[in-house]
C-alpha positions in Angstrom: 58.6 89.0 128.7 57.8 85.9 126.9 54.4 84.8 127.1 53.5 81.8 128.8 54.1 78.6 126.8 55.8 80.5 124.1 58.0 78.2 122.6 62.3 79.5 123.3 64.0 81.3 120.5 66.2 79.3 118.1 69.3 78.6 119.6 72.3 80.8 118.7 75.3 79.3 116.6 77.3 79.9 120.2 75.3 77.9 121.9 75.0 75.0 119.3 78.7 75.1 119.1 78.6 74.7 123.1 76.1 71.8 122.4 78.5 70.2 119.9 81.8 70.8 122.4 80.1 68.7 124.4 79.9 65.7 122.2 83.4 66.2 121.4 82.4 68.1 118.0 85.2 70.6 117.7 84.0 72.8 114.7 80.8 74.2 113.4 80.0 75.3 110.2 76.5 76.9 108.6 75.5 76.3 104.7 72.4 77.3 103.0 70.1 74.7 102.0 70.5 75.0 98.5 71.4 72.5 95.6 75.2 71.8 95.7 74.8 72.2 91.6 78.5 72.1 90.9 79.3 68.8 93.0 75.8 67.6 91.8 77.3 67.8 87.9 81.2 66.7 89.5 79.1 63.4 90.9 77.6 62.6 87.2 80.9 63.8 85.4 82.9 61.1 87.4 80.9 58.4 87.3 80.8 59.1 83.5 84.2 58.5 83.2 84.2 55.3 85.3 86.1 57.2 88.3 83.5 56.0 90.3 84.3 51.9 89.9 80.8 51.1 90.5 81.0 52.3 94.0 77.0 54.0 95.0 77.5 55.9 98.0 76.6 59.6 97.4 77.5 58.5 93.8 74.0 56.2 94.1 71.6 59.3 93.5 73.0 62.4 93.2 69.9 64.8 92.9 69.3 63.5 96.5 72.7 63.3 98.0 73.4 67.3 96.9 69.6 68.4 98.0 69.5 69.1 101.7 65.8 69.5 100.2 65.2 66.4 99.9 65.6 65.4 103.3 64.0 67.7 105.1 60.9 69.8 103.2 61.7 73.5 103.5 65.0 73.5 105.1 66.9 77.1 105.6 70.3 75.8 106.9 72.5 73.0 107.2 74.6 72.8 110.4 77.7 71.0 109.4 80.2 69.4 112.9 83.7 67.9 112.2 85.2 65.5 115.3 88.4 64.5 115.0 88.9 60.4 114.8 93.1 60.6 115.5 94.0 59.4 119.0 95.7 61.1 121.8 97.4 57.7 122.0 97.9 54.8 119.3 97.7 51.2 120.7 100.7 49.1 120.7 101.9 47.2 117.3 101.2 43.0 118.0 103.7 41.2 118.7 103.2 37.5 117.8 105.5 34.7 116.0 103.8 34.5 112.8 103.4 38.2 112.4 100.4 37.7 110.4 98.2 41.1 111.8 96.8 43.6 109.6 96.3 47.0 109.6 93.4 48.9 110.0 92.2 52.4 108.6 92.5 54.8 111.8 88.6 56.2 111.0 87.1 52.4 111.6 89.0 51.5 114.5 86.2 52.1 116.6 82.7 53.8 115.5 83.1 57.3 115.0 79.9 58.2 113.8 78.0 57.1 116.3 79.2 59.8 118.8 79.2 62.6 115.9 75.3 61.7 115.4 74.8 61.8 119.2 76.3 65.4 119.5 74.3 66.2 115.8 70.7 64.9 117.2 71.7 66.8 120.6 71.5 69.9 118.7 68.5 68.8 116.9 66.4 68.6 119.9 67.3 72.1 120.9 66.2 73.0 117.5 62.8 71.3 117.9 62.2 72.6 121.2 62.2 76.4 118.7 59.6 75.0 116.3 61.7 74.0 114.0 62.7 70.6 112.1 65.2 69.3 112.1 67.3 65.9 111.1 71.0 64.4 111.6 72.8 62.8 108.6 76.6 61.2 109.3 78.2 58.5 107.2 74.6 57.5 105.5 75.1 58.9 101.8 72.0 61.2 102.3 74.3 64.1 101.5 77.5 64.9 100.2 79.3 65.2 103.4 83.0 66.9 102.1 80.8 68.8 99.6 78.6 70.0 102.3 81.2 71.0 104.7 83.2 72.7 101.9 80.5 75.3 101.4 80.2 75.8 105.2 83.5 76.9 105.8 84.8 74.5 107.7 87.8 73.5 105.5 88.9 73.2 101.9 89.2 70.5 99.8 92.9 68.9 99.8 94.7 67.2 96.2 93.2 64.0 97.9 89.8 65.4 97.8 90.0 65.0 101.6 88.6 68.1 103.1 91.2 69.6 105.1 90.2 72.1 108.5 92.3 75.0 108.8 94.7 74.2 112.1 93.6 71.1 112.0 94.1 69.0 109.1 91.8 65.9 107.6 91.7 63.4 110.6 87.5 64.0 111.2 84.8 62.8 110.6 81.8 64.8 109.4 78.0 65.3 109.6 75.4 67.2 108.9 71.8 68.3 110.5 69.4 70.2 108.0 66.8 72.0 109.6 64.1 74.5 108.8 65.3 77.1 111.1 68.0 79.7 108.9 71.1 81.2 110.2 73.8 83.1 108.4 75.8 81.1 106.0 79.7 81.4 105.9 80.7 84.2 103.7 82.8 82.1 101.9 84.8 78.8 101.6 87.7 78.2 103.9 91.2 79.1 101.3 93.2 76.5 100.3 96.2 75.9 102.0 97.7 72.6 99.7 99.4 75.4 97.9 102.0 73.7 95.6 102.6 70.3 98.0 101.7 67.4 96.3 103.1 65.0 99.0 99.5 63.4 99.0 99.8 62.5 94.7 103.7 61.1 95.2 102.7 59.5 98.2 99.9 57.4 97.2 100.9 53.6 96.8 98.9 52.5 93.6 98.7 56.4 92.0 95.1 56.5 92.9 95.1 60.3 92.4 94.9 61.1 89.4 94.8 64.8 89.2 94.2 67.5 92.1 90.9 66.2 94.2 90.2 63.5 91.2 90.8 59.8 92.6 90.3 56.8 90.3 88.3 54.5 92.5 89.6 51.5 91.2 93.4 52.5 92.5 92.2 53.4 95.5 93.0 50.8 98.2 90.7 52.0 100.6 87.7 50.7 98.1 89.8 48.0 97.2 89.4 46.6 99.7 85.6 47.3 100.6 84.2 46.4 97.1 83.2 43.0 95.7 85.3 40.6 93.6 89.0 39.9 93.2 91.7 41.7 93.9 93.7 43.2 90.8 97.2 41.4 91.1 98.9 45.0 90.9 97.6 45.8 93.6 98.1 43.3 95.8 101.8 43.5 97.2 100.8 47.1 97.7 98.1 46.1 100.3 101.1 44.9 102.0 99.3 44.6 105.3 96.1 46.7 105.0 92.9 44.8 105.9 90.6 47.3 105.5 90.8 51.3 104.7 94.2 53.0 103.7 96.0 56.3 105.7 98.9 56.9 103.5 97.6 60.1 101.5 96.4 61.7 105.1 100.1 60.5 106.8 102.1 62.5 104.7 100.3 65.5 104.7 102.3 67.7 106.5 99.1 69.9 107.4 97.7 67.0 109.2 100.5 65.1 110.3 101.6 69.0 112.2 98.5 70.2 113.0 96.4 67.2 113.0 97.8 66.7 117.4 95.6 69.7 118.3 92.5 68.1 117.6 92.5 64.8 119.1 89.9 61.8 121.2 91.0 59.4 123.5 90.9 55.9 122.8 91.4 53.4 125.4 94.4 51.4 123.6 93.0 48.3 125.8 89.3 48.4 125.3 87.8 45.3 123.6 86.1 47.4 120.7 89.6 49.4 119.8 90.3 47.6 116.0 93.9 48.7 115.3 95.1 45.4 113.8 93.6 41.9 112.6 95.3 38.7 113.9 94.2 37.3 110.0 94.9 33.7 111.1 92.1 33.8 113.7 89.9 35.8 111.0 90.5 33.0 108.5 89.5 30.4 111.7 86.6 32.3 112.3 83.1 31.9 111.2 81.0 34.4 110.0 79.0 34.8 113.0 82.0 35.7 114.7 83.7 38.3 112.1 79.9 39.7 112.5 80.1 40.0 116.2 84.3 41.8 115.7 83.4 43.4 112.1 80.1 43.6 111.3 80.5 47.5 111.6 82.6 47.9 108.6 81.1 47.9 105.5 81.5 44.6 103.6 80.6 44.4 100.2 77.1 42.5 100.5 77.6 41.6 103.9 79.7 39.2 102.8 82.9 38.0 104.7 84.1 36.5 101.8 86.0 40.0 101.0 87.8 40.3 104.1 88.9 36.7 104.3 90.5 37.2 100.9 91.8 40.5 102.0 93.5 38.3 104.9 94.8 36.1 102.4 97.0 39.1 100.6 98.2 40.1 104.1 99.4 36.5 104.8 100.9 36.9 101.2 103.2 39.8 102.0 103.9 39.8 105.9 102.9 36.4 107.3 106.3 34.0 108.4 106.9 31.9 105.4 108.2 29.3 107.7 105.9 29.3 109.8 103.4 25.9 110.0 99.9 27.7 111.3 100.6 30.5 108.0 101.1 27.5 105.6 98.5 25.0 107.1 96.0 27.8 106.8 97.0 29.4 103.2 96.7 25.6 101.6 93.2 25.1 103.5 92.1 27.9 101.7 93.5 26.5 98.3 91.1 24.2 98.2 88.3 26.2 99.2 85.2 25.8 97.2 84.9 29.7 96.7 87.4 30.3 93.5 88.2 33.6 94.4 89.5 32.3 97.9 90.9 29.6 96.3 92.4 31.6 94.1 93.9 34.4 96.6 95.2 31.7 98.6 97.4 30.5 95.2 99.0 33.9 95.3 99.4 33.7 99.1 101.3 30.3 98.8 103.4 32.5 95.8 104.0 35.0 97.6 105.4 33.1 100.4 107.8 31.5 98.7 109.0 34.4 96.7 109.9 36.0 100.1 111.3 33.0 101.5 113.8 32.8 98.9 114.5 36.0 99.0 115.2 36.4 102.9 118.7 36.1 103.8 119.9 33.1 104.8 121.3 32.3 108.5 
């Protein structure tokens, strides 16, 4: 019999997984709290080479990103949860005249994380209620989240360094809680299961993967369109109408595309906070106190709204109606903006707009 004010044992891995279901985390995972040396030396080998493109992240300080250590003093275990971020249901596509809307990455059309660190800091508590320490990382570049949930098991790591859950595929978001308490570790990493697809590679629209797992952050469109500055013209018509993040190496994966339906949330397609699309003539109306209030979630390049006004300029560039008045009104307002790099995305819009005028079949 336990003696009185003894404090409970550590909870078991079935009952944090219980914990986690309850949160909507679908699948747990257990690494030691060792260095992650090898992605440690992959972190410092990249940004060597420039892969990186000045992007900090986990890339910011890698001795701290891959040392659960350093977080928490003396920690045993790290407790790695996956949710899944795909929808039971999409929204509907917008319908409007000038056809100006944007896409947006399916992770940040609503906060993902927010949930994940709920359901991580539930198990937490349980964990301090044993004796233990122990704290909740998700999305904050304290560790090496992919890397991390490698080495628990919970997937393997796809040609588009997404990590990839068996039966499930890459649609989740992932975090980590490193505690003191120690549990067994997974007896090895989940097996690859890419085996010779490289649908991911081919399907990438500016050839961001440059070899199995390697991307060249300065093709990729997801930080594209995060980072700071202008816009590479290459890369611009292949935006198309992406506003912020970029799907196309997880849609034709045929693990996750199949299996990805298993693991699903529901989203209420008509909730105010649901971010599927941009009307990018209102964002380009807006002031920044408003793209705050609708965006401020995302991260923005120096908080500045600067980078997603000129991201709606290139959508206005390749979808918006030529012909219509609002698209060109707006596009030459921004001509003569007093920011260049507007100014100067705005010049490409106008181009752009005409190049598909004259090229749309006449009447």
């Amino acid at each position: 019999m336990a003696r009185r004010g003894a404090r409970p044992a550590p909870p078991t891995i079935e009952e944090i997984t219980s914990i986690g279901a309850e949160h909507g985390i679908t699948h747990i995972g257990v690494a030691s709290a060792e260095i992650l040396a090898d992605t440690r030396a992959t972190l410092f080998e990249r940004k060597a080479a420039g892969l990186h493109d000045g992007m900090q992240f986990t890339y910011r300080n890698p001795e701290r990103s891959t040392d659960p250590r350093r977080a928490v003093v003396e920690a045993q275990s790290v407790i790695v949860g996956a949710r899944p971020y795909l929808s039971a249901d999409d929204p509907p596509e917008p319908v409007s005249d000038h056809r100006a809307h944007a896409r947006v990455g399916r992770y940040a059309w609503v906060d993902h994380y927010e949930p994940l660190r709920v359901g991580l800091r539930a198990i937490g508590a349980r964990l301090k209620e044993s004796g233990h320490r122990a704290t909740a990382f998700a999305d904050d570049n304290s560790m090496v989240d992919r890397a991390i949930a490698h080495r628990a098991g919970i997937g393997w790591f796809g040609k588009n360094a997404n990590l990839l859950l068996p039966g499930a595929g890459s649609f989740f978001v992932l975090g980590s809680l490193i505690t003191t308490a120690e549990y067994e570790p997974a007896a090895a990493p989940a097996s690859d299961g890419c085996g010779t697809c490289v649908r991911c590679i081919d399907g990438c629209p500016t050839g961001a993967i440059v070899a199995p797992g390697v991307i060249d952050g300065a093709r990729c469109l997801s930080w594209v369109l995060q980072k700071a500055g202008a816009i590479p013209p290459e890369f611009r018509t292949a935006i198309h109408d992406r506003i912020y993040g970029c799907d196309d190496c997880q849609d034709v994966c045929p693990i996750s595309v199949r299996l990805g339906r298993r693991n699903t949330i529901d989203i209420d397609p008509d909730a105010n906070d649901v971010q599927s699309h941009v009307d990018v003539l209102d964002l380009l109306d807006a002031d920044d106190e408003v793209i705050e209030q609708r965006h401020g979630r995302w991260y923005i390049a120096g908080r500045e709204f600067r980078w997603l006004r000129r991201n709606a300029l290139v959508v206005i560039g390749n979808v918006a109606d030529p012909t219509d008045r609002r698209v060109r009104s707006t596009v030459e307002r921004y001509r003569a903006d007093a920011d260049e790099i507007l100014a100067e995305h705005a010049d490409w819009a106008a181009m752009r707009l005409d190049e598909r005028h004259a090229a749309a079949p006449s009447s």
